[in-house]
C-alpha positions as CSV (number, residue, x, y, z in Angstrom):
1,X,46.6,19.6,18.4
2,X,43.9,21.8,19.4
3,X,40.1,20.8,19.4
4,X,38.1,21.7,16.5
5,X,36.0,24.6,16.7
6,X,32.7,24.5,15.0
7,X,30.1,27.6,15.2
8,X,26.0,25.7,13.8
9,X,23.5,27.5,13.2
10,X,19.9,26.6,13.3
11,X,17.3,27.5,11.1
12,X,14.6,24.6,9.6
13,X,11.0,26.4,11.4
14,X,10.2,28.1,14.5
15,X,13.7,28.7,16.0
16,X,17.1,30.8,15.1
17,X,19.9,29.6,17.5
18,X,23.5,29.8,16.8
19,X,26.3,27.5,19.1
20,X,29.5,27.1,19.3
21,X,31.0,23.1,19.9
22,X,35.0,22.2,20.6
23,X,35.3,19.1,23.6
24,X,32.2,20.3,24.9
25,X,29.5,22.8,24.2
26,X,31.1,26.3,24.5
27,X,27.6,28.4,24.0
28,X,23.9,28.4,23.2
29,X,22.1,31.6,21.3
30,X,18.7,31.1,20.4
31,X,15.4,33.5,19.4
32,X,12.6,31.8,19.0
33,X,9.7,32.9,16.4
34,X,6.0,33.0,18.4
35,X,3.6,33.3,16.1
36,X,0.8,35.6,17.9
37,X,-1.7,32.9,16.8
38,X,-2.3,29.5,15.2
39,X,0.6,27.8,13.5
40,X,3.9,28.9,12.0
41,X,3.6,31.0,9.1
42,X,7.0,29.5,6.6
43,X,7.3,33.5,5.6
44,X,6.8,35.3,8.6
45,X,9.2,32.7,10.7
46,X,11.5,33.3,7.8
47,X,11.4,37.5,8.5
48,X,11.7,36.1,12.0
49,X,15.0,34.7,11.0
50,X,16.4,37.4,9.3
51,X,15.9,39.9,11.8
52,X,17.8,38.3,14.6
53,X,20.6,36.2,12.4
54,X,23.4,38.7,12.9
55,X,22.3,39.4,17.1
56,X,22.2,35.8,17.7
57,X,25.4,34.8,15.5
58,X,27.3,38.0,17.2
59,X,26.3,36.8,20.6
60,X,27.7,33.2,19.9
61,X,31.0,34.7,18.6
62,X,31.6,37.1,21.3
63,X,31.1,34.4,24.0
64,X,32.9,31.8,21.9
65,X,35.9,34.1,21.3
66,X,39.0,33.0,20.0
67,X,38.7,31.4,16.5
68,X,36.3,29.3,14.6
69,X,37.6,26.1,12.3
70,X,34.2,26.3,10.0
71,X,30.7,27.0,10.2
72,X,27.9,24.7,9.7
73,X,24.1,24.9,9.4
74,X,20.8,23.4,8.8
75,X,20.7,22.5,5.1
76,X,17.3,20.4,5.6
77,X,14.9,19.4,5.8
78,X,12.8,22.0,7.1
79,X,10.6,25.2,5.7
80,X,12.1,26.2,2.4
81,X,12.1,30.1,3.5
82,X,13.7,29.7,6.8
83,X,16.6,27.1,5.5
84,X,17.0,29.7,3.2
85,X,17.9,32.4,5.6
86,X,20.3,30.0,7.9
87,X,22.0,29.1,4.6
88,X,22.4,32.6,3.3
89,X,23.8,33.4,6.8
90,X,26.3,30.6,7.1
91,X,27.6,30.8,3.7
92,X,28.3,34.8,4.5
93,X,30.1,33.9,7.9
94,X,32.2,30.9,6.0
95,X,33.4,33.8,3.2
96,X,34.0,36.0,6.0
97,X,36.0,33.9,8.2
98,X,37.7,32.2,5.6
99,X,36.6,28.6,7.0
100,X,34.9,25.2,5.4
101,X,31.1,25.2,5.4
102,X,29.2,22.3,6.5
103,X,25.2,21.2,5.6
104,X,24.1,19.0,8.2
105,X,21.1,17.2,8.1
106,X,18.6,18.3,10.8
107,X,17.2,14.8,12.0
108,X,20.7,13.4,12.0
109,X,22.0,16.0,14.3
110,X,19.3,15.6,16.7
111,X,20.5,11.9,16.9
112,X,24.0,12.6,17.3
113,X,23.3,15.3,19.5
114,X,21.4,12.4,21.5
115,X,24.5,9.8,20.9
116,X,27.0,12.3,22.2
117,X,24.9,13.0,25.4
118,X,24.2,9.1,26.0
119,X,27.3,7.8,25.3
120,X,25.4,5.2,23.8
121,X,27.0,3.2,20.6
122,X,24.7,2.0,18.4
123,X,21.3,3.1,19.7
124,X,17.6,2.7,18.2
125,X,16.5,6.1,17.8
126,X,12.8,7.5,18.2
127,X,13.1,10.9,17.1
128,X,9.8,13.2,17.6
129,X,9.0,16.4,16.9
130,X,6.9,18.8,14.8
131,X,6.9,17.6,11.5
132,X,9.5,14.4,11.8
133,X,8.4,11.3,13.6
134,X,11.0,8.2,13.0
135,X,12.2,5.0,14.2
136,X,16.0,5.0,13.4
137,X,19.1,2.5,13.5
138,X,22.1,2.6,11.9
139,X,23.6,0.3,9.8
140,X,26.5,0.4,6.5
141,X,26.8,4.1,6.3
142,X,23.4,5.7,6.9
143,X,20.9,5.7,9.0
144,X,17.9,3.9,8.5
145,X,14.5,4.1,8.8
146,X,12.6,1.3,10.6
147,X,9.5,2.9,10.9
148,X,7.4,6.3,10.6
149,X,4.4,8.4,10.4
150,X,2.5,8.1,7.2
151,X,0.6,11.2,7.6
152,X,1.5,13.8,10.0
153,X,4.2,14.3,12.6
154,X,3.2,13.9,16.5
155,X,4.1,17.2,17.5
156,X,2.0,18.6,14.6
157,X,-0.5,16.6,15.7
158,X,-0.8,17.9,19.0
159,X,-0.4,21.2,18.0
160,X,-3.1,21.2,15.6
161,X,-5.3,20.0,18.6
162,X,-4.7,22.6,20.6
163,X,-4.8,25.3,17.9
164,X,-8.5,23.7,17.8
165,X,-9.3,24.8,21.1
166,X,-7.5,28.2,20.8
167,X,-4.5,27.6,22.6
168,X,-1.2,29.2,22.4
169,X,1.8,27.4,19.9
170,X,3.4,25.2,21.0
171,X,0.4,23.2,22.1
172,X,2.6,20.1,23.4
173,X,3.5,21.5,26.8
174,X,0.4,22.3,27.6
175,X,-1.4,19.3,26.3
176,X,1.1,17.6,28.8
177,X,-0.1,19.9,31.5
178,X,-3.6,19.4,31.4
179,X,-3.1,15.3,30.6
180,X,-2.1,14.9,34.2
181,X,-5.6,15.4,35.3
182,X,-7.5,13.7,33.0
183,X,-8.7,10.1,32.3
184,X,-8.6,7.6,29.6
185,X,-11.3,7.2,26.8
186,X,-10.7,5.2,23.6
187,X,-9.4,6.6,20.6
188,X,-8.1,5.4,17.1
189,X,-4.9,3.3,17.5
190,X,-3.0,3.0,14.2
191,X,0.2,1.2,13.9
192,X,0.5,-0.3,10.5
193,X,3.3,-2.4,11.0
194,X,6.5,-0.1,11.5
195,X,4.3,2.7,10.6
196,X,2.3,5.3,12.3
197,X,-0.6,7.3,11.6
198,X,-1.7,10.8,13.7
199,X,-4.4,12.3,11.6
200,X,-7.2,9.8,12.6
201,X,-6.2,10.0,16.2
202,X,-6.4,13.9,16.1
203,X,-9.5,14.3,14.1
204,X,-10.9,11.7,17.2
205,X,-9.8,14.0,19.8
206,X,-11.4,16.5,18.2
207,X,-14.7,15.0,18.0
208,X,-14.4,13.4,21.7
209,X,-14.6,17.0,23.3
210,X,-17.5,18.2,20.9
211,X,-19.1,15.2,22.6
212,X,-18.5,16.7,26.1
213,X,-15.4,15.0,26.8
214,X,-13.1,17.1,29.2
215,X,-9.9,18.9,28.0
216,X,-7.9,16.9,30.3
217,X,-9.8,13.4,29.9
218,X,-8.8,13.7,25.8
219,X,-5.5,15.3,26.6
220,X,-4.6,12.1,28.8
221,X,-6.0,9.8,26.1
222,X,-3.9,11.9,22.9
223,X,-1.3,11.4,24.9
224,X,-1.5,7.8,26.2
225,X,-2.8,6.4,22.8
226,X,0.1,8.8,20.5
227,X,3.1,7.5,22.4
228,X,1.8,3.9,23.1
229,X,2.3,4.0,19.2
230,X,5.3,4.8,19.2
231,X,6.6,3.3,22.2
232,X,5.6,-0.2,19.8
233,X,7.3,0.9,17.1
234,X,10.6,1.4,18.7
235,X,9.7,-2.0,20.7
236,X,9.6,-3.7,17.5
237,X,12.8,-2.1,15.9
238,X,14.8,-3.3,18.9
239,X,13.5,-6.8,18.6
240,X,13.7,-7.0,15.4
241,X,17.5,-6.0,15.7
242,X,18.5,-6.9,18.5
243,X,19.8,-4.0,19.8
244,X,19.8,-3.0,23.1
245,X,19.6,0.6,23.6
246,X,17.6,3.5,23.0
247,X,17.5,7.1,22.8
248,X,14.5,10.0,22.4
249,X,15.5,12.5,20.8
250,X,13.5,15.7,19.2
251,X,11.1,18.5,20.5
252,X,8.2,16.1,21.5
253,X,10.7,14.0,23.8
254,X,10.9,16.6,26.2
255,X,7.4,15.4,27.4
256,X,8.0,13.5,30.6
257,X,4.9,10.9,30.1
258,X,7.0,9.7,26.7
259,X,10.1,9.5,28.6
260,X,8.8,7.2,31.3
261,X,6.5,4.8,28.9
262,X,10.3,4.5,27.0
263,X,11.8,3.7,29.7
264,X,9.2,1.0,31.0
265,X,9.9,-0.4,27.9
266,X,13.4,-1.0,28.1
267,X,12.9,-1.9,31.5
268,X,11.2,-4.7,30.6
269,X,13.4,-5.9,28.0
270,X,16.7,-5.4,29.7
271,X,17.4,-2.5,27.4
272,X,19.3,1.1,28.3
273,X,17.7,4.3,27.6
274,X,18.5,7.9,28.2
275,X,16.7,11.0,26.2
276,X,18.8,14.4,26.0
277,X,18.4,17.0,28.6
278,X,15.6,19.8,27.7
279,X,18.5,22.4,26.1
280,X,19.4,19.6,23.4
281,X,15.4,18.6,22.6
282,X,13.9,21.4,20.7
283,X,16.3,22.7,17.9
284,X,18.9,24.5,18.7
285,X,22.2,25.3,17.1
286,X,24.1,22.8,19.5
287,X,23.3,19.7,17.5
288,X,24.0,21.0,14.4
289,X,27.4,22.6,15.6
290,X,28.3,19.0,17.3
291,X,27.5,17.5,14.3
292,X,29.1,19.9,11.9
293,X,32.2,19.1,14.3
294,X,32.1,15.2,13.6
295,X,31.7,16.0,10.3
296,X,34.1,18.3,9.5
297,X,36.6,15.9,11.3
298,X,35.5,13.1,8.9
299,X,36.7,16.1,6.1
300,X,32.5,16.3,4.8
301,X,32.4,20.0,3.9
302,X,30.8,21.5,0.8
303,X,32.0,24.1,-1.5
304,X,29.6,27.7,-1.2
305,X,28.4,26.6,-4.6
306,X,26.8,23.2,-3.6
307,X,25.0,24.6,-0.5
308,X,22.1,24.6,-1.8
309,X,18.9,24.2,1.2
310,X,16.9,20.7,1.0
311,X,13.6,21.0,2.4
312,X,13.1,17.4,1.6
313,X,16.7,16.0,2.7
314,X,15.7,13.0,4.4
315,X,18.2,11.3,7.3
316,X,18.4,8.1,5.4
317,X,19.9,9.6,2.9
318,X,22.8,11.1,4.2
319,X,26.2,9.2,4.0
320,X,27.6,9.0,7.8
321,X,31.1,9.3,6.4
322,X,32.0,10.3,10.4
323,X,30.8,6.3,12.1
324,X,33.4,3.8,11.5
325,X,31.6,0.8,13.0
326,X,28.9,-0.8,10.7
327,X,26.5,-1.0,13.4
328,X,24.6,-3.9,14.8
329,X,22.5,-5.9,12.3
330,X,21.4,-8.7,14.1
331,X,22.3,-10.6,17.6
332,X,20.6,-13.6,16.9
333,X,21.4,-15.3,20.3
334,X,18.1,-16.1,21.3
335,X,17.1,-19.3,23.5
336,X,16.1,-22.0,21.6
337,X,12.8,-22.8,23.5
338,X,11.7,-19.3,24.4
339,X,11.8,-15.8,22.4
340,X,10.7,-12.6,23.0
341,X,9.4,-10.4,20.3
342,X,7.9,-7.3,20.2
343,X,4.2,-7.8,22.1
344,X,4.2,-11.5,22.9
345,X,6.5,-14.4,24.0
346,X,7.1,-17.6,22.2
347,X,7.5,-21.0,24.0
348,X,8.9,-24.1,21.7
349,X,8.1,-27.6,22.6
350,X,8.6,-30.6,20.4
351,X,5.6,-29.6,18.2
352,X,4.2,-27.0,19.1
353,X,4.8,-23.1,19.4
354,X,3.3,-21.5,22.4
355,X,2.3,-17.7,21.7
356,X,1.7,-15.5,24.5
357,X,1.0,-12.1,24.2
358,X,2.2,-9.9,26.9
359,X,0.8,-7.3,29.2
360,X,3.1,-3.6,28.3
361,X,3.8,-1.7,31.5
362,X,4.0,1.5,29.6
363,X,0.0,1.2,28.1
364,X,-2.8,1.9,30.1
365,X,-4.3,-0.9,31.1
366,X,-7.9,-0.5,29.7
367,X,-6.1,0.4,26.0
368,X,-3.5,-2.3,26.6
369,X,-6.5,-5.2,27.2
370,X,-7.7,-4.2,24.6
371,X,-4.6,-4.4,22.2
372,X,-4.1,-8.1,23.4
373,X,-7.9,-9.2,23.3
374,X,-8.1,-7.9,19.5
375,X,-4.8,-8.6,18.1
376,X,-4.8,-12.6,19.5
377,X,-8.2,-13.2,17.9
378,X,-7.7,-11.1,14.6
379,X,-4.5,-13.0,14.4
380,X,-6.1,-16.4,15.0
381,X,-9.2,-15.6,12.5
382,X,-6.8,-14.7,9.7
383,X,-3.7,-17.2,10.2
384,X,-7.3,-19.7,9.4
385,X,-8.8,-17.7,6.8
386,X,-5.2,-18.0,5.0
387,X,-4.6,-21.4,5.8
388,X,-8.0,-22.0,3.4
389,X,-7.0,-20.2,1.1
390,X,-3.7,-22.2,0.6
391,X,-1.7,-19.6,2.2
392,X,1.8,-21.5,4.0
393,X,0.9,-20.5,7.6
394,X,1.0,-22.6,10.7
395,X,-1.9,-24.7,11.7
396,X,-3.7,-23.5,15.0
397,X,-4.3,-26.1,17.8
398,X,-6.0,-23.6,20.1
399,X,-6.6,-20.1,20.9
400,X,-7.8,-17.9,24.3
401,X,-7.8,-14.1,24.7
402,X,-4.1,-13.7,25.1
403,X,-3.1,-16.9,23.8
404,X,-2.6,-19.4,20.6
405,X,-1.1,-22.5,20.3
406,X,0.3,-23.5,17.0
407,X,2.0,-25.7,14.9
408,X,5.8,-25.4,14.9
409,X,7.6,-25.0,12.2
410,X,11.5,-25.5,11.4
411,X,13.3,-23.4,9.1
412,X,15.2,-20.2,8.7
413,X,13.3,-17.1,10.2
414,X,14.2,-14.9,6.7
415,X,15.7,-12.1,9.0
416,X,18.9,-13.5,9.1
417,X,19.5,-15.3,5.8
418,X,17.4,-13.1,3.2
419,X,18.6,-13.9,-0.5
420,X,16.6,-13.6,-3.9
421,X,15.5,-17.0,-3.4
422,X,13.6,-16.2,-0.3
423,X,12.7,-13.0,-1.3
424,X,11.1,-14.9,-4.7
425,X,9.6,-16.9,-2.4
426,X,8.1,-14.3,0.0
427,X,6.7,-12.0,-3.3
428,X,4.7,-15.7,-4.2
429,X,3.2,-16.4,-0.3
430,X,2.1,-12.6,-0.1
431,X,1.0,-12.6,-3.5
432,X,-1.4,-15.4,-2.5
433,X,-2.3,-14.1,0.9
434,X,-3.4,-10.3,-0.8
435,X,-5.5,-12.1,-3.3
436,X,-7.1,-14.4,-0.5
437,X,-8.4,-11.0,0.6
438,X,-6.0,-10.7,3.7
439,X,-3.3,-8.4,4.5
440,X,-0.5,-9.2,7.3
441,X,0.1,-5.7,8.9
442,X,3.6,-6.3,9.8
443,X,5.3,-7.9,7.2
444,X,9.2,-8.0,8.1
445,X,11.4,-10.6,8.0
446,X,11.0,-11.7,11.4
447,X,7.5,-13.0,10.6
448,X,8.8,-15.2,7.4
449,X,10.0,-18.6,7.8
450,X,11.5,-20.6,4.9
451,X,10.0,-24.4,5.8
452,X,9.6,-27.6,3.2
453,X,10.4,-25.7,0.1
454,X,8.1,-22.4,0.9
455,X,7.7,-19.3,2.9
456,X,5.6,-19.2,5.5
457,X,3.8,-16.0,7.1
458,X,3.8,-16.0,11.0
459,X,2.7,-13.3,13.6
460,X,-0.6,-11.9,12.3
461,X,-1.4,-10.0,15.5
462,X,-2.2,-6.4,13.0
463,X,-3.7,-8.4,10.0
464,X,-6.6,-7.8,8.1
465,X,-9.5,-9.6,6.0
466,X,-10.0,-6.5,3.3
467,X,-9.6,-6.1,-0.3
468,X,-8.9,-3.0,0.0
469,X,-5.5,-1.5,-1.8
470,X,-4.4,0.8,0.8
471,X,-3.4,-1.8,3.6
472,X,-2.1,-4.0,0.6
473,X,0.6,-1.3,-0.2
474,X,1.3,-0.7,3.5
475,X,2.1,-4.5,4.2
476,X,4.6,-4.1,0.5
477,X,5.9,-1.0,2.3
478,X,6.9,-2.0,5.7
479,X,8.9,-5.0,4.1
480,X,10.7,-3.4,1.8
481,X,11.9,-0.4,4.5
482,X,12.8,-3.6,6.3
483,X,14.8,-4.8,3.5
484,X,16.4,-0.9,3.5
485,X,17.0,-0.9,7.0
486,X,18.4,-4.0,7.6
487,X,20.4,-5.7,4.3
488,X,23.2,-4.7,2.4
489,X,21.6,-5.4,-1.2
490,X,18.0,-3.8,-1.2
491,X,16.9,-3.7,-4.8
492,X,18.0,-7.2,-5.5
493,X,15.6,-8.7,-3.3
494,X,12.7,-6.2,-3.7
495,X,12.9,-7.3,-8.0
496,X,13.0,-10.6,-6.6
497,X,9.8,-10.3,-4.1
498,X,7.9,-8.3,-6.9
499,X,9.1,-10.9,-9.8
500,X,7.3,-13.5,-7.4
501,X,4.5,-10.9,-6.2
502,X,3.5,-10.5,-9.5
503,X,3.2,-14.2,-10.5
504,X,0.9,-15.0,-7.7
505,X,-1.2,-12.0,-7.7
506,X,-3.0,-10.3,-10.6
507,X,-3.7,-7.2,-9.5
508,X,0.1,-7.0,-8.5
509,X,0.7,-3.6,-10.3
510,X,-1.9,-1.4,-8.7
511,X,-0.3,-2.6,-5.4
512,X,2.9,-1.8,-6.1
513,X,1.9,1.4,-7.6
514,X,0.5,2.2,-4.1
515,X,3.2,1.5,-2.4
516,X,5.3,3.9,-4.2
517,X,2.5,7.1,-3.6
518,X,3.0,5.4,0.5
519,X,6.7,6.1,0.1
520,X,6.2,9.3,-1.2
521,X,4.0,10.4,1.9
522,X,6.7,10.1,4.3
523,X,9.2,12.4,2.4
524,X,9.1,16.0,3.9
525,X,6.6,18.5,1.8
């Protein structure tokens, strides 16, 4: 039988492109909108569109010859006026050709696009670009999301910069350029626990060269400091998982510098990881014809009359009807007297839990001293402050700048037996740890132990002592995408968290009301 021929076309923002897939990639057409200055204008990349759709889709058929089994394209998300054009162009192709249509979900075809480059199986999936910045593993159907930004996308980020200093879109590249000469100088690092946050940084960056900093000093340090947050974040995914590889996938990861701090990374946790070549980066109708090809053979087409564009269509909701496997949850074959998590190791004796945290290749070394100095004694002062407040945490024996040495405690780590019972009993120790005035900063399973009848807290390396409501809904939020990403009955245990939330904590209901506007800032606008 003859191998499925799928023509995608790409249209979510700044780039038209029409491919043809079968075995292999049979061609590439794309016309790029430039805007002649600043940003991209959702209209004027959508007139863009429209002008070039039937020159670049005539080019892909012409090379492609021979015939076309259906046509897919970018249903979301993306800018609402430029989907709009792709659709209205696919759906006039499909009728004409007499062929299924397919809506593919832009971030999932960059990661497939990525998975059929790699070879890899079941990958952790750092996917950066414009407007999208994700930490992604699959698991029971869809992908999910381990972490993201909370504000603003990295490549937004960086093109926002340079638009600041009147340079050309797309600032990345040449932020990249000029970083190779520069220095480091501190600015804002916020990882709030799976979570990222750009603004802050950028708005520092700013400021730093009204101060007199160089271009290429604050280039360097946008740079080192915006993917040292990321780098983390997919760090922490693939210990909390236990996976073992990882792809970078999306406009962004064309940037060499991100590339190489990845692949320190995995380096120097045994892991594999590979990143696309340039041609499968950006956007481009490749991915979403690949994709439309898996998904067509999984029979996932849509009739003209449901093809409606999704500017807010986000990858973990798309049902990955086209993966058979399940994908890894956990591989919980760690040693018994040494583990290695995310920033630190962990050596067990008899009594005693050793904590080391560990030097990362992939920082710079005066922002990753730093990183280990604060985080060891922020964690020591809280994991005390708690412990006075009748918070179950472990006891400290002693602490250094890199160091602390702890009570051990036995019990099931909550990542790999979660029910409502422990989730009751989570919702009652953080209920009494926000009202003690502290927040935890990376509240997953993998910091919850279930010991003498009550959860404990553990790892408190991003904590804070505030009363404020913000980092109280973050810490809600990063456990329950946790509870998304990685078990099969979500809403069961986050009733059962809040049900015990609520009984230990009386002001319970603003928090969770501010976790729900947190969830809300990472859909797309």
């Amino acid at each position: 039988m003859p191998e499925k021929r799928v023509i995608g076309i790409e249209g979510t923002a700044w780039n038209f492109s029409a491919a043809v897939f079968a075995e292999d990639l049979v061609c590439l057409h794309s016309s790029p909108y430039a805007p002649p200055t600043g940003g991209i204008h959702p209209r004027e990349a959508a007139q863009h569109h429209a002008s070039v759709a039937s020159d670049v889709i005539r080019k892909a058929l012409d090379e492609a010859g021979g015939r076309i089994d259906a046509v897919a394209f970018s249903i979301g998300p993306g800018l609402g006026p430029s989907l709009r054009i792709a659709a209205t162009t696919a759906r006039t192709l499909a009728l004409k050709l007499g062929v299924p249509l397919i809506g593919v979900n832009h971030c999932v075809a960059h990661v497939e696009i990525g998975r059929w480059y790699t070879k890899f199986a079941d990958p952790i999936v750092l996917y950066a670009s414009g407007a999208n910045t994700q930490v992604l593993g699959f698991l029971n159907g869809k992908y999910r999301i381990f972490g993201e930004t909370l504000d603003i996308g990295l490549g937004n980020a960086l093109d926002k910069f340079a638009r600041s200093h009147d340079l050309p879109h797309p600032g990345g590249p040449i932020i990249e350029n000029l970083a190779k000469n520069g220095s480091y100088i501190p600015l804002p690092y916020t990882v709030k626990g799976m979570d990222l946050a750009f603004s802050g940084l950028m708005s520092a960056a700013k400021e730093a060269t009204m101060r007199g900093a160089s271009m290429e000093d604050v280039c360097f340090s946008f740079q080192e400091t915006a993917f040292a947050m990321c780098v983390e974040v997919t760090e922490r995914a693939l210990a909390h998982t236990g996976k073992d590889e990882v792809i970078l996938v999306g406009g962004v990861g064309a940037n060499a510098r991100l590339q190489e701090m990845l692949g320190i990374m995995c380096a120097e946790r045994g892991a594999k990881f590979m990143a696309p070549p340039r041609t499968y980066m950006g956007d481009n109708g490749a991915m979403i014809a690949y994709t439309g090809k898996i998904m067509l053979e999984a029979g996932s087409t849509i009739p003209i009359a449901d093809s409606v564009v999704n500017p807010g269509f986000r990858s973990d909701q798309v049902e990955v009807t086209w993966r058979l496997d399940a994908g890894l949850l956990f591989a919980p074959g760690q040693s018994k007297t040494a583990e290695r998590g995310a920033e630190a190791s962990v050596n067990l004796t008899d009594k005693d839990v050793v904590k080391t945290r560990l030097s990362k290749g992939y920082r710079v070394p005066e922002l990753d001293q730093h990183l280990i100095i604060e985080r060891t004694r922020a964690e020591a002062r809280s994991i005390s402050a708690a412990r006075r407040a009748g918070v179950p945490v472990p006891v400290i024996r002693d602490v250094t700048d890199h160091e602390i040495v702890m009570e051990k405690l036995d019990g099931d780590v909550l990542k790999y037996v979660m029910n409502e019972d422990y989730a009751h009993g989570a919702g009652i120790t953080v209920g009494k740890l926000h009202k003690a005035g502290i927040t935890h900063g990376d509240l997953t399973t993998s910091n919850m132990i279930w010991h003498n009848g009550r959860i404990y807290l553990i790892d408190f390396g991003l904590s804070q002592i505030t009363g404020e409501i913000e980092p109280r809904g973050v810490d809600l939020h990063v456990l329950f995408q946790t509870l998304e990403s990685t078990t099969e009955d979500p809403e069961s245990l986050k009733n059962a968290f809040i049900e015990g939330y609520c009984a230990a904590f009386p002001d319970a209901a603003s928090v969770i009301l501010r976790e729900h506007e947190i969830e809300l800032r990472g859909r797309y606008l």
